[in-house]
C-alpha positions in Angstrom: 0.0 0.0 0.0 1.5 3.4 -1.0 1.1 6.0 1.1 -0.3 9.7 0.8 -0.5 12.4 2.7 -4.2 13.8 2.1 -6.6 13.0 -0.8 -7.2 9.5 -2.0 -4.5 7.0 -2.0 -4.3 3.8 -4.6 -4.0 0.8 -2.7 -2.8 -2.4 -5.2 -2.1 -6.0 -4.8 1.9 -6.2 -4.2 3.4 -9.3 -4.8 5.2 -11.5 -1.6 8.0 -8.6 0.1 10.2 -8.9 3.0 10.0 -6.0 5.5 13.3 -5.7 7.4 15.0 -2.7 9.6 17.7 -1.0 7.8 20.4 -0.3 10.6 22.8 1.6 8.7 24.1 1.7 5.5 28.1 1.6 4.7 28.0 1.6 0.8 25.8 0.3 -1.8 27.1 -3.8 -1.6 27.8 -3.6 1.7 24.9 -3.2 4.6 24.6 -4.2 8.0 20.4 -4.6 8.8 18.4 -6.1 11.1 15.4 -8.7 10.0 12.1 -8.6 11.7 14.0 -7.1 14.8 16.3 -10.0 14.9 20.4 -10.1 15.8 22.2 -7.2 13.6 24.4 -9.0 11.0 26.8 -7.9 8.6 25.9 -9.1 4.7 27.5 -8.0 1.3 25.2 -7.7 -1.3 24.4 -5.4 -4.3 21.4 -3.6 -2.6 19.4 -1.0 -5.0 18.3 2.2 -2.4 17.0 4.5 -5.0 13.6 4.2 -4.1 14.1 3.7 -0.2 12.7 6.8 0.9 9.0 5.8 -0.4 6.6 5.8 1.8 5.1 2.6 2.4 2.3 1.5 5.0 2.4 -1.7 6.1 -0.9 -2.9 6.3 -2.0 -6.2 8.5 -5.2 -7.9 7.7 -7.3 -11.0 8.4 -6.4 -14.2 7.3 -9.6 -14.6 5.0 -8.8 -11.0 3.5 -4.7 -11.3 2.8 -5.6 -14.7 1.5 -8.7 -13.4 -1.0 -5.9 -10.3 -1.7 -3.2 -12.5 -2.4 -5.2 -14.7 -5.4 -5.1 -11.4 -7.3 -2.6 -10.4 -10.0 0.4 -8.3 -9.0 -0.3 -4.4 -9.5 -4.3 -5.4 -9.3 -6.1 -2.2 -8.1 -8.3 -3.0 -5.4 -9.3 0.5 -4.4 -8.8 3.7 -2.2 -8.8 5.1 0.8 -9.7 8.5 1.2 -7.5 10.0 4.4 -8.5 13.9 3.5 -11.3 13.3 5.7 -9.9 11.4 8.4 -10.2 12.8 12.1 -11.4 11.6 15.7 -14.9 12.2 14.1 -14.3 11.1 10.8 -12.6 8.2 10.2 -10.7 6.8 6.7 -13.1 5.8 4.4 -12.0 2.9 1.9 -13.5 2.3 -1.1 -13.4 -1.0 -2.9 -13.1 -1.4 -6.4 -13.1 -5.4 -7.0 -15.2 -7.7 -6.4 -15.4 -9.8 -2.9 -19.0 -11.2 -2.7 -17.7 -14.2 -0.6 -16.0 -12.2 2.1 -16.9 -9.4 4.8 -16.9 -6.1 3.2 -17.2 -3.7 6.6 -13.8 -3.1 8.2 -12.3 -0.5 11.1 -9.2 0.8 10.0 -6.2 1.8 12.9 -2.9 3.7 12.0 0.2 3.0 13.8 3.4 5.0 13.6 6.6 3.4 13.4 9.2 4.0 15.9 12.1 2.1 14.3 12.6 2.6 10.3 11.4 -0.5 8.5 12.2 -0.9 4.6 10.3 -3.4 2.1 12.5 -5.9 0.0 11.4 -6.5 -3.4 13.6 -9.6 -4.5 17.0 -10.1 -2.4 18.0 -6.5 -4.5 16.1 -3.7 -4.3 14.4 -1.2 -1.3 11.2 -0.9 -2.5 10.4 1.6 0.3 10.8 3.0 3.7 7.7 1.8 6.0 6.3 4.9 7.9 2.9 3.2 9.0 1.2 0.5 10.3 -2.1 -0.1 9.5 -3.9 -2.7 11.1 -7.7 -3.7 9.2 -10.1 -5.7 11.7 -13.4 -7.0 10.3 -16.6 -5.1 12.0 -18.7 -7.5 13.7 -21.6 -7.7 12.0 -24.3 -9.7 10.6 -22.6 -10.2 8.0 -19.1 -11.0 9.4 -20.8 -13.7 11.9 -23.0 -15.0 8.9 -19.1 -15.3 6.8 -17.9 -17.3 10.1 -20.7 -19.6 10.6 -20.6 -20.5 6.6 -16.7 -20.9 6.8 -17.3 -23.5 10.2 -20.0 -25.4 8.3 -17.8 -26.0 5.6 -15.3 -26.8 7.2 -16.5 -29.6 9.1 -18.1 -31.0 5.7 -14.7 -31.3 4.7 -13.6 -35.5 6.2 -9.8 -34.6 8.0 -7.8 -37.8 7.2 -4.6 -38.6 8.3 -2.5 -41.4 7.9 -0.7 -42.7 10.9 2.6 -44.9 10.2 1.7 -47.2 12.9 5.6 -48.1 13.8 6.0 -44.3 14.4 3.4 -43.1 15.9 0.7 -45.8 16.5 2.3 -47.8 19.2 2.4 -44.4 21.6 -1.5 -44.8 21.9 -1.0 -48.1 23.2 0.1 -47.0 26.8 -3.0 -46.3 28.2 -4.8 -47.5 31.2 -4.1 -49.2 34.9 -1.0 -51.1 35.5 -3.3 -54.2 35.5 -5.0 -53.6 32.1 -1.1 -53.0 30.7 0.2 -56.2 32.2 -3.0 -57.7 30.3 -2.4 -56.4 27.4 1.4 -57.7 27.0 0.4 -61.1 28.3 -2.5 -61.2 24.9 0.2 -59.7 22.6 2.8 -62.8 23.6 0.1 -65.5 23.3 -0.8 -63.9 20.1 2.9 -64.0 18.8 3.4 -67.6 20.3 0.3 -68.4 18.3 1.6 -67.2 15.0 4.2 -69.1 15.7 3.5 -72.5 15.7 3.5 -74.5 12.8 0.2 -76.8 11.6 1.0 -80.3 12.1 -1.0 -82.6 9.6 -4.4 -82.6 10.5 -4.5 -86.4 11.4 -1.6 -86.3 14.0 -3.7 -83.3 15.6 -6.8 -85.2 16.1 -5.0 -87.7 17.2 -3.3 -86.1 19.9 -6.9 -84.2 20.6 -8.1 -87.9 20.9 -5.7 -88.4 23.3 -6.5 -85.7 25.5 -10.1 -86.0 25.8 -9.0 -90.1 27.1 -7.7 -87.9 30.2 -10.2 -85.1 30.6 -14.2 -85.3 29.8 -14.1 -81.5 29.0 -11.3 -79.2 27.3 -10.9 -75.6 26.3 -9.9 -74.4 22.9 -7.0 -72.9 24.4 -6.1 -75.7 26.9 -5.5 -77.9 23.8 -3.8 -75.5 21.9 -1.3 -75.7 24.5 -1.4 -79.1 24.9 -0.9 -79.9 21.2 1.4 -77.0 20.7 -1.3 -75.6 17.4 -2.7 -73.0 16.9 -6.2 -72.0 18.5 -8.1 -71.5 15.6 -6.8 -74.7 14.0 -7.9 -76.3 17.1 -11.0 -74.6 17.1 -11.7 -75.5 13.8 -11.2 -79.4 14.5 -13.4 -79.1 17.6 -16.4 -78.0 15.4 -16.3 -81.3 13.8 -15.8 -83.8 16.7 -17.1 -82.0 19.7 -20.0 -79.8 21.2 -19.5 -76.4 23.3 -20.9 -76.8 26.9 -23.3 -74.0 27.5 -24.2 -75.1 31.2 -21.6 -77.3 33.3 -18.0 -76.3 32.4 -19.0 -73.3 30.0 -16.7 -72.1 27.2 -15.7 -76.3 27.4 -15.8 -78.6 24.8 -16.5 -82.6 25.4 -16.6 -85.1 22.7 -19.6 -86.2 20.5 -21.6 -89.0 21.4 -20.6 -91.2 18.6 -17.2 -90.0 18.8 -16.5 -90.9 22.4 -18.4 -94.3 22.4 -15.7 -95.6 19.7 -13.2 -93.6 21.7 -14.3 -96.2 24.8 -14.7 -99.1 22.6 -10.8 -98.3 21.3 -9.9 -98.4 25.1 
């Protein structure tokens, strides 16, 4: 935004600038300035300062306005502000010249002086001007500022958030949650789960076999129970049970005991 003293002043759409204190200058390559109030350091460069004693404001505006200003060709005129009128009573008017039907129109303008000379850097070459206000652009809050707000949370929250977490990284640190007992728990499942996978499948005779052989010693067996016994896997087992034995829903529950006809020939066998 160029400044002026009275009348109307042209504000335009300026491309990306850095905005830096100029310390002192030595000579045209070689300048020692500050950046963004940061430590003083020395650079050589070739520095144009022709044009550093324009006036320039420095204007800050809301997120939705820099970002609607910023889709805009360079040098696009976006209006003016008339300061001719502009006391206590009578503020700066700003008239604008584009078209923004999607975002607030209403805004309070506040000028700032600067203490501390500031200069804008066009490229890493040129002073494109000396910064001699602040101006700082708030929405008003309005109906139609708190109509754009409620329209900009709406859509946002019709927009799905997905992220992808790499589960090695960053998935195992949800895992330490809850009591010390629920933790202990949770290891002891992980290691059965691991032993699980394992164990190799043994041919599925030799398993039934040695299933056989356990129900001759116990009436009723868990799924689990003769996983461990046999050394197989629990669904394997599981899966062999379905065919030669019935689930116990009353006495022993969660049991399995041998079919009728199955444990008949088993007796007959003994």
């Amino acid at each position: 935004m160029k400044a002026c003293s009275f009348g109307l002043c042209q504000i335009k759409s300026l491309p990306m600038m850095s905005v830096f204190s100029l310390v002192k200058t030595k000579t045209l390559s070689s300048a020692i300035y500050q950046i963004n109030g940061g430590t003083p350091v020395t650079a050589t460069m070739l520095l144009d300062t022709k044009t550093k004693e324009v006036s320039v404001w420095l204007a800050k505006l809301p997120p939705f306005l820099s970002k609607k200003l910023l889709s805009f060709n360079s040098d696009t005129e976006i209006g003016y502000l008339n300061i001719s009128t502009a006391t206590s009573d009578a503020p700066a008017q700003v008239s604008i010249g584009i078209t923004l039907s999607d975002v607030p129109l209403n805004f309070t303008i506040r000028f700032n002086e600067i203490s501390q000379p500031m200069y804008v850097l066009k490229g890493n070459d040129r002073i494109e001007g000396k910064v001699v206000k602040e101006v700082f652009v708030n929405p008003v809050f309005d109906n139609a500022y708190l109509e754009f707000k409620k329209m900009e949370e709406v859509s946002a929250a019709a927009q799905p958030s997905t992220q992808i977490i790499d589960y090695m990284k960053e998935g195992r640190k949800t895992d330490r949650f809850g009591t010390v007992s629920e933790l202990e728990s949770l290891a002891r499942r992980r290691k059965k789960q691991l032993q699980s996978q394992k164990r190799e499948r043994l041919e599925r005779n030799e398993v039934m076999d040695m299933v056989f052989k356990a129900f001759e010693k116990f009436d009723s067996w868990t799924a689990k129970d003769l996983a461990d016994f046999s050394g197989q896997p629990v669904a394997y087992i599981q899966e062999i049970l379905g065919e030669i034995a019935v689930l116990n829903k009353k006495d022993h529950r969660n049991s399995y005991s041998l079919k009728p006809e199955y444990k008949e020939a088993s007796d007959e066998d003994a």
